[in-house]
SEBA-865437 format. One line per field, with one value per atom (N, C-alpha, C, CB): chain; atom name; z, x negated, y negated. Coordinates in steps of 0.001 Angstrom, whole numbers, plus 500000, padded with zeros to 6 digits. Glycine has a CB too. Example, Ala and Ser with C-alpha at 12.3 -4.5 7.8 and 13.67 -1.06 7.14 Angstrom:
<sites>
unit: (A,A,A,A,A,A,A,A)
site: (N,CA,C,CB,N,CA,C,CB)
z: (507800,507800,507800,509046,507080,507140,507870,505725)
x: (486810,487700,486800,488692,487150,486330,487100,485916)
y: (505690,504500,503300,504473,502250,501060,499970,500598)
</sites>
This chain:
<sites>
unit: (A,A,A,A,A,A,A,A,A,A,A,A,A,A,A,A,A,A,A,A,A,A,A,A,A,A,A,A,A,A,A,A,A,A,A,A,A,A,A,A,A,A,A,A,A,A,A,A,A,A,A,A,A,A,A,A,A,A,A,A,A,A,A,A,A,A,A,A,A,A,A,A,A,A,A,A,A,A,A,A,A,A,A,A,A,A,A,A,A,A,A,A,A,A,A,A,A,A,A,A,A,A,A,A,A,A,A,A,A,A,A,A,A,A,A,A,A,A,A,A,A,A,A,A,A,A,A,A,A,A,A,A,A,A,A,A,A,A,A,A,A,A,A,A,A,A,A,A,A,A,A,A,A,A,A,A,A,A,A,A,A,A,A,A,A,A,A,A,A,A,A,A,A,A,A,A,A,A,A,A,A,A,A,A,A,A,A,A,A,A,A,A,A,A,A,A,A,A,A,A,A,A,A,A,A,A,A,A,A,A,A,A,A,A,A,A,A,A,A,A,A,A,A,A,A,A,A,A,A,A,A,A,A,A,A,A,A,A,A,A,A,A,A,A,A,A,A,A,A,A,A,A,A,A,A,A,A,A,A,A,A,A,A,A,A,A,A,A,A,A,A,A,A,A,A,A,A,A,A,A,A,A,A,A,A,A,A,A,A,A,A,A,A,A,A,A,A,A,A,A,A,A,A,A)
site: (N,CA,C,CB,N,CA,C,CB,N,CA,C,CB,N,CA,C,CB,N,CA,C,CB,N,CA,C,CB,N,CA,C,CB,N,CA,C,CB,N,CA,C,CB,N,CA,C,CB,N,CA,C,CB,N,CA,C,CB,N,CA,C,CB,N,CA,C,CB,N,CA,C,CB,N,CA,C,CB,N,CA,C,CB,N,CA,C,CB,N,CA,C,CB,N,CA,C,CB,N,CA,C,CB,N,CA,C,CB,N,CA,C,CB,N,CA,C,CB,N,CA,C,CB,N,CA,C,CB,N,CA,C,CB,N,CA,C,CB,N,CA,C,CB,N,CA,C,CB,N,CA,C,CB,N,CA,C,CB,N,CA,C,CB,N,CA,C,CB,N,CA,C,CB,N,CA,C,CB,N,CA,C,CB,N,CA,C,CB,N,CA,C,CB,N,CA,C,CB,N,CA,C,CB,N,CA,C,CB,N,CA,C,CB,N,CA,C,CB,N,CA,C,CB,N,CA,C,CB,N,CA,C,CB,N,CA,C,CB,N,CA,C,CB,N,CA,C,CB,N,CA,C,CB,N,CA,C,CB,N,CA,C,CB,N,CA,C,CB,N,CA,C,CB,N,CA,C,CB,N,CA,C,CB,N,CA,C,CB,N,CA,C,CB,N,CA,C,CB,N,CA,C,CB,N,CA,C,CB,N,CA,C,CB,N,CA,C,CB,N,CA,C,CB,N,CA,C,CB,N,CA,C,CB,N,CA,C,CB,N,CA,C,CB,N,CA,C,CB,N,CA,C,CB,N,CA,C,CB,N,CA,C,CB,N,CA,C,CB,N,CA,C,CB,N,CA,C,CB)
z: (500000,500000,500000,501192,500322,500499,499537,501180,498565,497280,496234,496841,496713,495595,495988,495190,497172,497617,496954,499175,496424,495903,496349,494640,496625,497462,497116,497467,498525,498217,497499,500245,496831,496316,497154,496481,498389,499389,499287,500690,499126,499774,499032,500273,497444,495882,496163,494038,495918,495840,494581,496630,494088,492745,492573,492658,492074,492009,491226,491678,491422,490236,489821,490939,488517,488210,488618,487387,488799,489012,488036,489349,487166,485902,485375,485100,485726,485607,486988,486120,487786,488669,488373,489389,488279,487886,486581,487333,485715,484882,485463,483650,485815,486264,487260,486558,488354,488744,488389,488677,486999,485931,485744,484785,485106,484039,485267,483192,486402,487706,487710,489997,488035,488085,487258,488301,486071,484986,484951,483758,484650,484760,485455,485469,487471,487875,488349,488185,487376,487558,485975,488503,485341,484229,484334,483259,484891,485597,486400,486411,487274,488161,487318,489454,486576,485530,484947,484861,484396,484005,484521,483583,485892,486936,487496,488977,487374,487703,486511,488279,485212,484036,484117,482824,484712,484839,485818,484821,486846,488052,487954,489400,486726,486592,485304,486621,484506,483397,483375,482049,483854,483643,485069,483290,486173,487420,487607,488338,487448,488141,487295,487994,485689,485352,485755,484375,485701,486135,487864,486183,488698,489795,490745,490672,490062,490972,490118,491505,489248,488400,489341,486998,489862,491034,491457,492921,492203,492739,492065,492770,492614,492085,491275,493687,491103,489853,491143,488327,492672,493601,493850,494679,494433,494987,494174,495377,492802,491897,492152,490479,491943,492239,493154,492669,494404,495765,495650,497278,495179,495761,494444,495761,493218,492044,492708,490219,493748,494656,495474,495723,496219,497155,496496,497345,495653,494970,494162,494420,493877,493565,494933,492354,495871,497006,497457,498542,497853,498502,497475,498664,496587,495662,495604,494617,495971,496172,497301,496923,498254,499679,499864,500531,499760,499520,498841,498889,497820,496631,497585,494716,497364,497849,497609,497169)
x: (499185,500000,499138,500929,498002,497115,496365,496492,496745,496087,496464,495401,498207,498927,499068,500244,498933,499205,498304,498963,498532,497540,497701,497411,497012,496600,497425,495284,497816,499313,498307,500310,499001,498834,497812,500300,498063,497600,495829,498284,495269,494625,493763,494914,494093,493301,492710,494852,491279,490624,490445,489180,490502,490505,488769,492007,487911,486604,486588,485711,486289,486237,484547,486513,484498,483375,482318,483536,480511,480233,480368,478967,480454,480275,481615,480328,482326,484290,484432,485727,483916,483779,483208,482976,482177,481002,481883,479181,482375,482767,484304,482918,484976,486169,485904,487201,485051,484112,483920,483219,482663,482534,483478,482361,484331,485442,486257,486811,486380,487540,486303,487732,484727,484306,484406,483529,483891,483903,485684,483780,486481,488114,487850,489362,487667,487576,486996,487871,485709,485094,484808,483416,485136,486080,487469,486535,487940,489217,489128,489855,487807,487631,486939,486697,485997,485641,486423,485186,487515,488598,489180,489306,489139,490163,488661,490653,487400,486574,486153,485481,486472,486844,487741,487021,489126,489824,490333,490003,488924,489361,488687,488823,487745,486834,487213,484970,488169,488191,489716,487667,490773,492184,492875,492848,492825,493287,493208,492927,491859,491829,492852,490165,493137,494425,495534,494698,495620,497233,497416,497039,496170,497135,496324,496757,495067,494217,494243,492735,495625,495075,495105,496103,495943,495631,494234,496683,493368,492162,491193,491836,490279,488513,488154,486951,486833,486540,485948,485367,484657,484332,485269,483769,486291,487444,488021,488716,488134,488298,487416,488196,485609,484819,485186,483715,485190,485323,486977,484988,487678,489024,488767,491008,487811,487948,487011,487138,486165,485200,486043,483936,486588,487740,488986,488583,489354,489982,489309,490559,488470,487553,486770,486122,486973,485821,487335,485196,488302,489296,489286,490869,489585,489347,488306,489375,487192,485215,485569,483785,486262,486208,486915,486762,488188,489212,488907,490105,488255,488398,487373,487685,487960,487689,486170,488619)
y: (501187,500000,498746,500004,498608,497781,497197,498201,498537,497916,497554,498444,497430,496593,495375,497032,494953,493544,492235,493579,491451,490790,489642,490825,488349,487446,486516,487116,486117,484691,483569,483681,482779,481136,480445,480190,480313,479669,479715,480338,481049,481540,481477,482457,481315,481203,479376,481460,479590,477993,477960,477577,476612,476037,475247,474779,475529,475103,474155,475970,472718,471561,472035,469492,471811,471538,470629,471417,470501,468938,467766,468824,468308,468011,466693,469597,467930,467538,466351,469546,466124,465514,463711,466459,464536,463436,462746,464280,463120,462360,461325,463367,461760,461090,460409,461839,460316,459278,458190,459514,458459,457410,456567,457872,457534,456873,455736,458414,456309,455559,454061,456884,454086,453134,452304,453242,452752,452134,450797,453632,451694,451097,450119,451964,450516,449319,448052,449435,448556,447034,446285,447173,447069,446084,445145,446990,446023,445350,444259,446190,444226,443078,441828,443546,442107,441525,440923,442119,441211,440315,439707,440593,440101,439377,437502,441227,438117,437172,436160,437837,436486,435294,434719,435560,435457,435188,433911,436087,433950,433434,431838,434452,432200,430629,430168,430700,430802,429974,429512,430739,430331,430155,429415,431711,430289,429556,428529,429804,427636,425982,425293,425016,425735,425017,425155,425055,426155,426986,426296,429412,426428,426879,425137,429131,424585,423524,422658,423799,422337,420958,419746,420543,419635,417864,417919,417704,418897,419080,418319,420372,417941,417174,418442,416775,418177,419002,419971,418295,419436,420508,421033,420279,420092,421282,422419,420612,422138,423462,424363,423287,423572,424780,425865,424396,425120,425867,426412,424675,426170,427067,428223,426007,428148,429418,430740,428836,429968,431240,431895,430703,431169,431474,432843,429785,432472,433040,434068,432243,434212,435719,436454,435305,435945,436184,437561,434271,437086,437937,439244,437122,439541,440634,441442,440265,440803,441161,442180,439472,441512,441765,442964,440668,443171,443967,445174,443318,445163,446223,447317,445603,448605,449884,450180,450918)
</sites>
């Protein structure tokens, strides 16, 4: 009887490759610091119009750092 029983679901491990690993890694870094990259052109070329036009031209400086610094900080 023992030797028809064959091993629950549970109990079976699934082996990732390093390989298969290492690449989706990449690919996740890659994504997101392109992504931030856009978000940090984003943050010195588009925002001071959109969101600091009354502001001096420093005070733009300083609130477009401000505004990329929280994202720097945050991101995983």
């Amino acid at each position: 009887m023992d030797k028809l029983m064959t091993k629950a679901p549970a109990e079976i491990q699934k082996v990732n490759s390093v390989r298969r690993v290492l690449t989706a890694s990449m690919i996740g870094t890659t994504i997101e610091f392109f992504d931030f990259y856009i978000y940090a052109t984003a943050a010195v070329i588009v925002f001071p119009h959109l969101f600091f036009r009354q502001a001096m031209v420093t005070q733009r400086f300083c609130n477009r750092l401000r505004h990329l610094r929280l994202p720097f900080l945050l991101a995983p």
